[in-house]
N, C-alpha and C positions, 0 to 999 in steps of 0.2 A: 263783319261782326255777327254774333251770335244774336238771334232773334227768340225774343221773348214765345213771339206767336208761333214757333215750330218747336219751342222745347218739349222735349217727348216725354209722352206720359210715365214712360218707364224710370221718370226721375225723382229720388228722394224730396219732400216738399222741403225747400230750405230756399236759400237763397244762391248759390250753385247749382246751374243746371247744363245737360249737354242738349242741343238742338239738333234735329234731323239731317242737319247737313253735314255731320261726323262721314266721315269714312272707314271706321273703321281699323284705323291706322296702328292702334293697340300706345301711341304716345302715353296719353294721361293717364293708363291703367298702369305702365309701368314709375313713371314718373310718382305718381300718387294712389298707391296700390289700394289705402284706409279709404280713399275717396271714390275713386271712379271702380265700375265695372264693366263687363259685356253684360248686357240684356238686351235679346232677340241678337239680333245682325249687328249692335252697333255699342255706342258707350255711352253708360250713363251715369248719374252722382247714384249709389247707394249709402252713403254714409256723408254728411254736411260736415264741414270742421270742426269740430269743438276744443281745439285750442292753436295757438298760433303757429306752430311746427305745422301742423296738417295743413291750417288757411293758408301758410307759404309754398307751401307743396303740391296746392290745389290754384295757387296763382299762379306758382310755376308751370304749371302744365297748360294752366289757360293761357298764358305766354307763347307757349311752345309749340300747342298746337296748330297744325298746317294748313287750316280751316279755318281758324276761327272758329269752331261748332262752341266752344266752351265759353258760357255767361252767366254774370249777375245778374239777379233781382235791382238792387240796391247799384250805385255807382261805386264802386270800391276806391276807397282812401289810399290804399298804401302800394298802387301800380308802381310807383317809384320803387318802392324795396325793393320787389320782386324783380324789377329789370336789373337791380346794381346786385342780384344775386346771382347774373348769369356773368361768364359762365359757371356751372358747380361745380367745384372743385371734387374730384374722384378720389384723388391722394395731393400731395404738395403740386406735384407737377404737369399734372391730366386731367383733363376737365372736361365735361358736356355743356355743349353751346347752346342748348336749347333751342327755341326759335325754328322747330324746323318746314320743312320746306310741301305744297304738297306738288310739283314738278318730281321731288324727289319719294312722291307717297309717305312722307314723312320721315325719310330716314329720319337717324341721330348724326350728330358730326360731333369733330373732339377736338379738343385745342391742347396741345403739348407747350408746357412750358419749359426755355431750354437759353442755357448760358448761350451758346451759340449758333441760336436761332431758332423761333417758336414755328410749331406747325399746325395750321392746320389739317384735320383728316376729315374728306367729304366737305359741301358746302353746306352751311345752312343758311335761310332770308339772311338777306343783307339789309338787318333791322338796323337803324340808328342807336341802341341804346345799347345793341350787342357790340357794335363798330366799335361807339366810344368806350366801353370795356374793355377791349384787346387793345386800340389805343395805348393805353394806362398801362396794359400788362405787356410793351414794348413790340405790337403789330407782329405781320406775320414773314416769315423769312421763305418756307417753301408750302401750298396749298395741295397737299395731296392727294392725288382722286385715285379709288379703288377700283373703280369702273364707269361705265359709262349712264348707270343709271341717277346718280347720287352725287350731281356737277350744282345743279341748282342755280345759285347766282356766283358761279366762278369768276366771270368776266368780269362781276362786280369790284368783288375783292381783289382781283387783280388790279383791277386802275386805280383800286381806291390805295395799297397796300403795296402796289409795285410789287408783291411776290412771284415767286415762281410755282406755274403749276404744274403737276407732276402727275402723266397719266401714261398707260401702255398705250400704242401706235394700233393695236387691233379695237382699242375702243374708240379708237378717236374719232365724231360725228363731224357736220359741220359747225356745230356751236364750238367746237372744242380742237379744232383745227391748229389753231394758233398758240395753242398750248408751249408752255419753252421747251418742259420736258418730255423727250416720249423715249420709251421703256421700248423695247427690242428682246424679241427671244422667252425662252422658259426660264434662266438661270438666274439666281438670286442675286440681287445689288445692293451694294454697302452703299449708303447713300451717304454715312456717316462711322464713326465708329460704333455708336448706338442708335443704330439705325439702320436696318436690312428691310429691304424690298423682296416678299416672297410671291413667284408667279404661279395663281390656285387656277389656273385652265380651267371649268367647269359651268358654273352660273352662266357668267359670259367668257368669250374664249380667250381675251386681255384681262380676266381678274385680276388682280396683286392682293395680297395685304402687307401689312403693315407689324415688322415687331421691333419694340422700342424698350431695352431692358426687360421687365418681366410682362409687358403690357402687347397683348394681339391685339390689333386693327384691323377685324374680321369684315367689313363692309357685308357683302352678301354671301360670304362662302360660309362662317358656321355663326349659331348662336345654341343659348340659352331656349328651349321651347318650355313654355309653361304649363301648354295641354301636355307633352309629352314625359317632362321631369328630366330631362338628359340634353346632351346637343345637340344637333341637328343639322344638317343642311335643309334646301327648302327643293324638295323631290316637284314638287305642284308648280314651282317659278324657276325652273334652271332651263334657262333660254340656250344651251348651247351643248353641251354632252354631260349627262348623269357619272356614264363611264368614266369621264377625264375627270369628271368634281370628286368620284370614288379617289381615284389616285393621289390627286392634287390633296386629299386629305390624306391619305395615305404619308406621303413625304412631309406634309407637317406635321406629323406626329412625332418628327426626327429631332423638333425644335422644342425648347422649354420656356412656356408660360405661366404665370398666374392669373392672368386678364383676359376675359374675350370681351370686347369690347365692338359691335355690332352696326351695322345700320339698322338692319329689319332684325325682330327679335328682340330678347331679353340680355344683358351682361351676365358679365359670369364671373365668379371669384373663389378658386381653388388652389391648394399649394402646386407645384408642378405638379408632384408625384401623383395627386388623384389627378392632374387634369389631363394626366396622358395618359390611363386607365381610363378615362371618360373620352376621349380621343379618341382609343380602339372600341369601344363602346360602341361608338357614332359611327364608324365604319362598320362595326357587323352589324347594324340597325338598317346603315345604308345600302349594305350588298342585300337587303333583304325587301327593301320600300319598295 
């Protein structure tokens, strides 16, 4: 929990505050952009709620955060809301689980909802109030991992969930060993009819993501950068070849999205037509990094 006695002076006087033991994770600045910001190295409240949309968006983030760095003054009344508000729904069928993880540096994770079986993407805590949520919205059929950094409490949901989890065989550690599913090779897999498994070699050398009708399940190969205004890959964190993640972005620019939907990073929401102009964009940016 967030301690009073380390909340950093760089915070708005109000009753929200973030403590020293942020990491930095960028969660509650995007989550609640009116609320939090960076100041020095880390996040802080620049702006207090002043009406309920923003309190919920600043609860949600205190929720979500993988630290626990974010705390009240005061004991807040309405922690119940904010939990039966996860996860938030993106469009009718795609959702962010909140709650995340910091094993995982905080990814994001996403919860697809689907006549013929809900998916998780990425893990996040395996909170009790995020459980009984999915619960309700009929559990989970297959646990998708993009890679090997962003598993978190897989094994959780797995026993909790009986699902299947689904990772490449070059990620696979010993946490993740037992995995049911394991991916093989470069070439794409229909894992459904609306559902293709795409292999981004690059970050790490098993990347996949994830495209689900018009929605990318970018884990750690592209996002949204805020310093930068464009997409991105992350040149500073590619644990395995720049070269292959150049390519690997190359061949998905052959595919048509509206959604980048991230672990690290920012989402993104454009019609195809600009997001594959922003696509090649991201490649001459990155033949250049």
């Amino acid at each position: 929990m967030a301690q009073i006695a380390r909340r950093r002076p760089e915070n708005a006087a109000g009753n929200f505050y973030v403590d020293s033991t942020c990491i930095d994770c960028d969660t509650c600045r995007w989550m609640a952009p009116s609320i939090f910001e960076r100041a020095g190295e880390l996040s802080a409240v620049y702006h207090q709620p002043s009406d309920e949309a923003e309190r919920l968006a600043a609860m949600q983030a205190l929720l979500a955060c993988p630290t626990s760095s974010i705390g009240t003054v005061d004991k807040p009344r309405d922690v119940k809301n904010a939990q039966e508000s996860f996860p938030i729904p993106i469009t009718d069928s795609v959702f962010h689980c909140g709650y995340h993880s910091q094993s995982s540096f905080g990814a994001a994770s996403y919860f697809i909802m689907r006549s013929q079986g809900n998916i998780m993407v990425d893990s996040p805590r395996f909170a009790p109030p995020l459980v009984k949520r999915i619960e309700a919205m009929g559990g989970i059929r297959y646990l998708y991992l993009t890679h090997r950094d962003d598993v978190a409490d897989h094994q959780k949901f797995r026993d909790h969930f009986g699902c299947d989890r689904i990772l490449h065989e070059d990620e696979i550690s010993s946490s993740t060993r037992d995995v049911e599913i394991k991916l093989k090779g470069n070439v794409p897999i229909e894992l459904a009819k609306d559902l293709l498994i795409i292999p981004v070699p690059g970050h790490t050398k098993g990347h996949t993501v994830l495209l689900y009708k018009n929605f990318l399940f970018s884990g750690d190969h592209l996002a949204w950068s805020y310093r930068y205004g464009h997409l991105i890959a992350f040149r500073n964190h590619c644990w395995y070849s720049w070269p292959d993640l150049i390519e690997s972005m190359r061949k998905l620019a052959d595919y048509s999205f509206e959604w980048v939907l991230p672990g690290h990073g920012r989402r993104h929401h454009a019609d195809s037509d600009t997001m594959r102009f922003q696509i090649q964009q991201c490649i001459e940016w990155m033949e250049t990094a």
